[in-house]
N, C-alpha and C positions, 0 to 999 in steps of 0.2 A: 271553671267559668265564674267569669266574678260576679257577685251579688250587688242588683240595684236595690238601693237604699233612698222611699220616699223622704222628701222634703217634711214630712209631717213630723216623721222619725225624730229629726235633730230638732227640728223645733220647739217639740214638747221635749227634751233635755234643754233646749238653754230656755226657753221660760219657766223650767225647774229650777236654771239657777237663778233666775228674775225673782223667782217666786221666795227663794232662800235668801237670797239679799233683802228682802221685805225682814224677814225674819229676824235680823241681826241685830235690831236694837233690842227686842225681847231679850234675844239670848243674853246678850253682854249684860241689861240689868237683871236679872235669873242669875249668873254668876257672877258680878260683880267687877267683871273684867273691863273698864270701860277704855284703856287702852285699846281695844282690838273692834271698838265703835271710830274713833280717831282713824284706824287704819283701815278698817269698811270705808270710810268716809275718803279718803285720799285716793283709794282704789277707784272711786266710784268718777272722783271727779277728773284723774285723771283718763280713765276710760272714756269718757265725754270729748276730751282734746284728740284722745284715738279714734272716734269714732270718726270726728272733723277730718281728722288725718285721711282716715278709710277711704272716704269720700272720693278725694283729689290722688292717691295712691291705690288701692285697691281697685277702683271701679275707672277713674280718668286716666292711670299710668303712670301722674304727676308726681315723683319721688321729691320734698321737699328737706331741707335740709334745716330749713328755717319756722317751722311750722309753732316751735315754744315762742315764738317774738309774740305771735298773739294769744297765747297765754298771758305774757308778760304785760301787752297791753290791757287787759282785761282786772290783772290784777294791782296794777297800778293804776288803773280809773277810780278802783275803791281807795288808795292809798291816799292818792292826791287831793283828790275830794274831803277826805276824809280830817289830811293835813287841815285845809282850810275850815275844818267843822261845819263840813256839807254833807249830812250821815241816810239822806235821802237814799232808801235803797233803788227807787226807779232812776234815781239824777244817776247811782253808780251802774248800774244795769245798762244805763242808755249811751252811758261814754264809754264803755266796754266794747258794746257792740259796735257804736258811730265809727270808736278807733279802730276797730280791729276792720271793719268793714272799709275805711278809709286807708290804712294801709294796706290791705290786700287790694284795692284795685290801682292804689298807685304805683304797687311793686309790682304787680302781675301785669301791667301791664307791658312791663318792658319784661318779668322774667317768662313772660307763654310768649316771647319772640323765640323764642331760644325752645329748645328737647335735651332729652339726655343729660350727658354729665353738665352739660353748660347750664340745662335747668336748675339741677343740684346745687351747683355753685355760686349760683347767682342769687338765689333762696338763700343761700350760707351766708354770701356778703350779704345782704340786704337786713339779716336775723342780727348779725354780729356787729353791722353798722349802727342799728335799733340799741345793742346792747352796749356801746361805747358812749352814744349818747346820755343813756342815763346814768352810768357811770361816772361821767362828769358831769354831773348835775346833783351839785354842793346842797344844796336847796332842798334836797327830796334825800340824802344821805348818802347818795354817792354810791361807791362800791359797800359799805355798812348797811346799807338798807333802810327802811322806817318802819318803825311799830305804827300797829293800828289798834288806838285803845278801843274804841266801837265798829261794832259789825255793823253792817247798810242797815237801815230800820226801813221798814215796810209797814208800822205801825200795826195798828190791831190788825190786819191781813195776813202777817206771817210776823212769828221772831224766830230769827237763823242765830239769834244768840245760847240758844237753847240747842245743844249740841243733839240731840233723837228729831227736832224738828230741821237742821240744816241737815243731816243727814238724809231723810225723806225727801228734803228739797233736793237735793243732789240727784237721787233716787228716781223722783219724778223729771229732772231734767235731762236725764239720762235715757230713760224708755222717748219722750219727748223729742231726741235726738234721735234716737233709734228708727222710731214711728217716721219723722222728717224723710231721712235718709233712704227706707223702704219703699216712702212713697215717691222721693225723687229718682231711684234708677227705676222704678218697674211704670215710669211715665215716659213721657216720650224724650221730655229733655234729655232722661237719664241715660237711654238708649242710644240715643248721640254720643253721648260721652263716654259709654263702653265700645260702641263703636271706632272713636278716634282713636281709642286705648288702641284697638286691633291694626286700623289703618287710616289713619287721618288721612292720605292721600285721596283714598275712593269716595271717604263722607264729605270732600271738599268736592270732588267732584256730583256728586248726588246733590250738591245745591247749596248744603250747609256752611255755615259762616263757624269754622272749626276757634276760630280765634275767641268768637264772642262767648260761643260753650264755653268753652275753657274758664276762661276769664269769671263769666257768671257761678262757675261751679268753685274757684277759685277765693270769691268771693264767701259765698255760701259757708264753706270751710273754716272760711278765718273768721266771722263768725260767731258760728259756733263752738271754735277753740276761744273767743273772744270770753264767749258766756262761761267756760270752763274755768279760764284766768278769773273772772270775778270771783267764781266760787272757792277758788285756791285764794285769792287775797285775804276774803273772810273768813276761809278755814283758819290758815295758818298764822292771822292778825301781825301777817310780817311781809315784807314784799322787799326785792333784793333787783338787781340788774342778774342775776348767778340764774334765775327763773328764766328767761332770755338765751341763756346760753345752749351752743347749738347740742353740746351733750344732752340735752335736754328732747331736742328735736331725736335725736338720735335713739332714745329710749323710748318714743312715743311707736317710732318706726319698727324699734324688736317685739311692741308690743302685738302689732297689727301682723307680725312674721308668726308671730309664737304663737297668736290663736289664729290667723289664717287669712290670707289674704284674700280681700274682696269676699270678702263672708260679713252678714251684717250683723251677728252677734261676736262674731270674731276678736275685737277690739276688748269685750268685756272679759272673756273669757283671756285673753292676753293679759292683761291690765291684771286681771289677780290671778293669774302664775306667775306673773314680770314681780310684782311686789310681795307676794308668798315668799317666793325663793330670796328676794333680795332678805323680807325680814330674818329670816328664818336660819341660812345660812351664817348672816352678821351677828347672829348670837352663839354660831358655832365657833368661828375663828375669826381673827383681824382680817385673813387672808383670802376671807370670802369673794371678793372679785375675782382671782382666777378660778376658784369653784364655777361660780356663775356663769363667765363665760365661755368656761369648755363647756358646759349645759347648752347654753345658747346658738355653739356650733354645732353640737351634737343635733340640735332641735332642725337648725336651716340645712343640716349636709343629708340626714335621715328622715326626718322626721316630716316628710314629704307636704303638705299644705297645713302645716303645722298641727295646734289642736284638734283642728276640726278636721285633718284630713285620719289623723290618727283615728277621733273618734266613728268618722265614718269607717274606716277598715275592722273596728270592733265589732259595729255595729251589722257592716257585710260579713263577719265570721259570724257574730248570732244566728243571723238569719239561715248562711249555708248551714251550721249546727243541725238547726230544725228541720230542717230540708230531705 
């Protein structure tokens, strides 16, 4: 008979790893490693884009293909700005979100006409059309990129130039997403929008305007991958049209597989095994991408609601153990 496993269980494991993630600037200055603050810090911010992802694929159904474009806007609002010697971090913070908030409704609006693979597809062109654009745009470096010699200044509020304090900031943006995202499915909006997941047919019929869910959650998403992209521009003081590319989208999506889909720690817990394995592997061989993704079939064909489904079947053997 199989073993029910409270919600309290898993919980108190991933606020163990919340809690460990706190810990990583210590560690790294304790051993001097400050390379693997840099890779905390990547981890963290790309989990942020995963959790946006989560949202619209985990909990709405919405498989997006396109979902790095607002990354990419987010981290080229710090770029452009920046170009101009505009290092105001609210001025970049605010054209992050405006853009990223501005294209998800003007794309969404025509791609939640469409389900299924046509959703996919249309997210892909829309991401890849984003990403042609800046590519020929001689102005900004084209397919090269632009260096950013300064991080947004926030003045005596925050300095994110100081790599243990943008970390933190990552950190707190991240639980902040988290918090968001908890309290938008377990309210009513959110309810809707697992709902449609199940059967948009019936919730259209119940009264609900399935289109404008969609869309408002749609929005929400982008976003919050909006806010991610800033913090990658400042991380990485580099910004590329290649950040845009749909591979990109595509990674954000094994992240949300590999720790568990529609789980709201799910993304973090992805996000560092998706970048564990990739470091870790590419310091064993060149030929670490076929490593990696026999792993990643092995994870979606087995390894049944990914991290979290594994960890709860540990956790149902514990229990019958004791029993």
């Amino acid at each position: 008979m199989r073993t029910w496993v409270p919600r309290e269980t898993t919980t108190r494991f991933y606020l163990t790893v919340m809690l460990l993630l706190c810990l990583v600037p210590v560690a790294t200055t304790w051993s001097g490693q400050g390379f693997y603050l840099d890779l905390a810090t990547r981890i963290l911010i790309l989990a942020i884009a995963a959790v946006s992802l989560n949202l619209i694929l985990g909990y709405g159904g919405m498989i997006s293909l396109g979902h790095a474009a607002f990354v990419g806007i987010g981290a080229y609002s710090v770029g452009i700005f920046s170009y101009y010697e505009i290092h105001n971090g609210l001025v970049h913070l605010g054209g992050a979100v405006a853009g990223s908030v501005l294209f998800a409704l003007v794309t969404g609006m025509v791609c939640l006409r469409t389900r299924g693979v046509y959703f996919i597809m249309i997210t892909l062109a829309f991401a890849q059309m984003l990403y042609f654009v800046f590519v020929s745009l001689e102005e900004y470096g084209a397919d090269d990129g632009l260096l950013i010699y300064q991080r947004s200044d926030f003045g005596a509020l925050l300095d994110i130039e100081n790599a243990v304090v943008l970390y933190y900031t990552a950190l707190a943006v991240l639980a902040g997403c988290i918090g968001l995202v908890h309290r938008i499915v377990n309210a009513r909006f959110g309810r809707v929008i697992v709902g449609i997941r199940h059967n948009e047919q019936r919730m259209r019929a119940l009264g609900y305007d399935t289109y404008r869910y969609k869309l408002t959650c749609y929005v929400i998403s982008g976003a919050m991958a909006g806010v991610s992209g800033f913090l990658l521009g400042n991380f990485t003081n580099f910004i590329s049209p290649e950040m845009m590319d749909w591979t990109h989208s595509g990674e954000l999506i094994f992240m949300i597989v590999l720790g568990g889909t529609g789980v709201l720690f799910a993304p973090v817990t992805g996000a560092l095994a998706f970048l564990l394995l990739e470091e870790s592997l590419s310091s064993i061989t060149v030929y670490w991408h076929l490593i990696f993704g026999l792993i990643l079939i092995a994870v979606v064909l087995f390894g049944r609601g990914g991290l979290h489904g594994i960890l709860l079947r540990l956790l149902s053997r514990g229990k019958s153990g004791r029993c």
